[in-house]
KENUSE-951668 format. One record per atom (N, C-alpha, C): residue number from 1; x, y, z. Coordinates in Angstrom, 2 decimals, m for minus. Atoms other than C-alpha are relative to their C-alpha. Last residue first. Example, Ala and Ser with C-alpha at 12.3 -4.5 7.8 and 13.67 -1.06 7.14 Angstrom:
2
SITE,2,m0.82,m1.19,m0.06 .
SITE,2,13.67,m1.06,7.14 .
SITE,2,m0.77,1.09,0.73 .
SITE,1,0.89,m1.19,0.00 .
SITE,1,12.30,m4.50,7.80 .
SITE,1,0.90,1.20,0.00 .
end
This chain:
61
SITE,61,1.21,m0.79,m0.72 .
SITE,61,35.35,140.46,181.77 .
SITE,61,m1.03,m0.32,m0.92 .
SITE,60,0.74,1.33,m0.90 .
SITE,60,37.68,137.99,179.74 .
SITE,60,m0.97,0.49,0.92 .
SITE,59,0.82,0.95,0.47 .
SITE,59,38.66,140.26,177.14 .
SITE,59,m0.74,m0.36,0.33 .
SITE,58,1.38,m0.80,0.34 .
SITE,58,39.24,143.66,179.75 .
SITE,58,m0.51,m1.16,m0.97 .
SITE,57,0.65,0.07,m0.86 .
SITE,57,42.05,140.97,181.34 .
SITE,57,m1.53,0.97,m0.45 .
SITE,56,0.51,1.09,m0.44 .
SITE,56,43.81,140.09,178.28 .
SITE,56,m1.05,m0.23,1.07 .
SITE,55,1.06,0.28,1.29 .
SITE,55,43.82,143.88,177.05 .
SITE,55,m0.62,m1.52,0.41 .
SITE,54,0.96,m0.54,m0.14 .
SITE,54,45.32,144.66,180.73 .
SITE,54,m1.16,0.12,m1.46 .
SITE,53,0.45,0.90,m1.49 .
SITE,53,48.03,141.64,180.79 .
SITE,53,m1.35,0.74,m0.12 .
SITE,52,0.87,1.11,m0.04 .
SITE,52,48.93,142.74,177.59 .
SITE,52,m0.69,m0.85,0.48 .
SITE,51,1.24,0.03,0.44 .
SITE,51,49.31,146.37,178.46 .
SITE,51,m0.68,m1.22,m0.51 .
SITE,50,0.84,m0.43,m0.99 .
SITE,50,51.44,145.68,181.08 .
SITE,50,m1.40,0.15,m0.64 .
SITE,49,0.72,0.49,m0.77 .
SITE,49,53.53,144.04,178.85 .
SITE,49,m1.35,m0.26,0.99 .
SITE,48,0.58,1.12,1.29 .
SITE,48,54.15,146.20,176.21 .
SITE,48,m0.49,m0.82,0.65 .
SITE,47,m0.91,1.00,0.03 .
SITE,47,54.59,148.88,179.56 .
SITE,47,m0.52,m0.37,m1.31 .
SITE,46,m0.54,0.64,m1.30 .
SITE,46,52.46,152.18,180.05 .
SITE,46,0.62,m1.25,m1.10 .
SITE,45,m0.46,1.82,0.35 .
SITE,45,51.97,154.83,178.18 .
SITE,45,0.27,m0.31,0.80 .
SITE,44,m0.44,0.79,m1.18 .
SITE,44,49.82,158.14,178.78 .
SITE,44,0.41,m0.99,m0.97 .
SITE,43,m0.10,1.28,0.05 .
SITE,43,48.49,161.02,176.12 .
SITE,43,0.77,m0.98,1.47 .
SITE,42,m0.88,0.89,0.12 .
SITE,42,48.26,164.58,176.59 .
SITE,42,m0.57,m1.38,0.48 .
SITE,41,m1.07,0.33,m1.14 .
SITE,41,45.33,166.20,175.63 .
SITE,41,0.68,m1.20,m0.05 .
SITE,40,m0.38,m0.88,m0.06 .
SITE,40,44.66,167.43,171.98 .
SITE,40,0.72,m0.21,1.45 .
SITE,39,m1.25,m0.36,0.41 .
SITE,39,43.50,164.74,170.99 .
SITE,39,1.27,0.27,m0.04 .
SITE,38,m0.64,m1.20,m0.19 .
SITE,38,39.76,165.48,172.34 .
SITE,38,1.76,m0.43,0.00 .
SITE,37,1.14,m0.89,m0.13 .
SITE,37,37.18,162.51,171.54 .
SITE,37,0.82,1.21,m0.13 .
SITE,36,0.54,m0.08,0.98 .
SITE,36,39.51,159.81,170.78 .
SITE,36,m0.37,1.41,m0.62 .
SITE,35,1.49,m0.50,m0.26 .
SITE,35,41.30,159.89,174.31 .
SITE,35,m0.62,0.44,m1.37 .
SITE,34,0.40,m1.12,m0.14 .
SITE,34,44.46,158.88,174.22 .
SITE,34,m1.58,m0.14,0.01 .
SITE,33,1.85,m0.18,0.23 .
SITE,33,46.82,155.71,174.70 .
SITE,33,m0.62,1.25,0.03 .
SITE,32,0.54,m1.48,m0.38 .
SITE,32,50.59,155.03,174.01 .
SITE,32,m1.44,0.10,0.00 .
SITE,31,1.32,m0.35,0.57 .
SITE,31,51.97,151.44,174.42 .
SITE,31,m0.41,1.55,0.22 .
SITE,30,1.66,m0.77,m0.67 .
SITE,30,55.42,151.30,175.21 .
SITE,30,m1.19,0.31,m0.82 .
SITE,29,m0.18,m0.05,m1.56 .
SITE,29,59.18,150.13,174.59 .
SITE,29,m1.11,0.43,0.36 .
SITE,28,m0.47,0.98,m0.52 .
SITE,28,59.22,149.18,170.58 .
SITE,28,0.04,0.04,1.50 .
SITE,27,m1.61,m0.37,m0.05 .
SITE,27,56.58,152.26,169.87 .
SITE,27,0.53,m1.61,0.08 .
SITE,26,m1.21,1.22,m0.48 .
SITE,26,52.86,151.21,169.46 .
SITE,26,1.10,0.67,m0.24 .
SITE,25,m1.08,0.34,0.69 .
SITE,25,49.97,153.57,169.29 .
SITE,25,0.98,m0.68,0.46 .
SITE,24,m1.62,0.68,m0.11 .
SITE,24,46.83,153.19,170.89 .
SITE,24,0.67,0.43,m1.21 .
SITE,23,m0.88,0.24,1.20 .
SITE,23,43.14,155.62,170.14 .
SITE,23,1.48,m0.69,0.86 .
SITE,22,m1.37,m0.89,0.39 .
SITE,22,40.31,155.46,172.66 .
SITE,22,0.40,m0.52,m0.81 .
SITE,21,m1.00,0.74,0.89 .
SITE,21,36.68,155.63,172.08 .
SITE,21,1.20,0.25,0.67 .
SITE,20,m0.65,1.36,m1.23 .
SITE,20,33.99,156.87,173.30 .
SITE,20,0.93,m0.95,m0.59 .
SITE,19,0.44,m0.33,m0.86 .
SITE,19,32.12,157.82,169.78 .
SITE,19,0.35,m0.70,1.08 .
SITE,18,m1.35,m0.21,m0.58 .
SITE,18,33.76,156.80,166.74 .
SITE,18,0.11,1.12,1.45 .
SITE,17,m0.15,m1.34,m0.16 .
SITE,17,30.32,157.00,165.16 .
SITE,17,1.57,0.39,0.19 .
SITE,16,m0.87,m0.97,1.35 .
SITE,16,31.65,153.64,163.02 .
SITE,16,m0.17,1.26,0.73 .
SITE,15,1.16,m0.65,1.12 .
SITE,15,31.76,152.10,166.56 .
SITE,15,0.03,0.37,m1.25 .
SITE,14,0.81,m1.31,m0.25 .
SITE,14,34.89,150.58,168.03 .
SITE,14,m0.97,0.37,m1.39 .
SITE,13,1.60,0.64,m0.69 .
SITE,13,35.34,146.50,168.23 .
SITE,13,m0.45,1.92,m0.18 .
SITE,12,0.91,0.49,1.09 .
SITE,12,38.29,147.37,165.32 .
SITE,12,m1.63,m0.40,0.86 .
SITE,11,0.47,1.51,m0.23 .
SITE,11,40.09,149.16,168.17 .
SITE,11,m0.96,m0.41,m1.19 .
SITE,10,0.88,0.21,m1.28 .
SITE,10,41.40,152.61,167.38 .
SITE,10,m0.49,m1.34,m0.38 .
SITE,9,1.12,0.59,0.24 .
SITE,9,44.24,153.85,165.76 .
SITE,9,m0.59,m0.40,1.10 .
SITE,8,1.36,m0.01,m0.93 .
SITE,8,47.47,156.14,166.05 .
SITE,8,m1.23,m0.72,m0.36 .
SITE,7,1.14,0.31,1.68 .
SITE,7,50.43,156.25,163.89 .
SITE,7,m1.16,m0.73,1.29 .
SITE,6,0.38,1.24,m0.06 .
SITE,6,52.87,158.43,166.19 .
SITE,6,m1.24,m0.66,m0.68 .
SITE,5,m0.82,0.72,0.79 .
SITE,5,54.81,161.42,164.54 .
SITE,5,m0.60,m1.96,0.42 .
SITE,4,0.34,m0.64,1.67 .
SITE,4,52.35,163.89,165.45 .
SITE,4,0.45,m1.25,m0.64 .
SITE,3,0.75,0.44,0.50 .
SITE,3,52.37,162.86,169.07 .
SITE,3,m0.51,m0.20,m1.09 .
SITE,2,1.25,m1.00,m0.72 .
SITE,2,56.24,163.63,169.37 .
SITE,2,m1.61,m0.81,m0.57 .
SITE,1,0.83,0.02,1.20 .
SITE,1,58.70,160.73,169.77 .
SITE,1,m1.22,0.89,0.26 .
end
């Protein structure tokens, strides 16, 4: 799936500047994450899992 075709957003705790930020998208097999600010570079996914362990754990900090 190319980046064009993924539906991209950003956390409802983010700013209105939309400053520092990243953007997720969801597939059925992986979270995709980027970098708000610039787009343009490539993106990273990791697990559905992996990422719920690592949203659960940035909560509780």
């Amino acid at each position: 799936m190319s980046t064009t075709e993924l539906a991209w957003f950003k956390s409802s705790f983010s700013g209105s500047q939309g400053d520092d930020c990243v953007e997720v998208a969801l597939t059925e097999q992986v979270v995709c994450v980027r970098d708000s600010k610039d787009v343009t570079r490539p993106h990273f996914t990791v697990g559905r899992e992996e990422w719920t362990r690592f949203v659960g754990f940035a909560a509780g900090a």
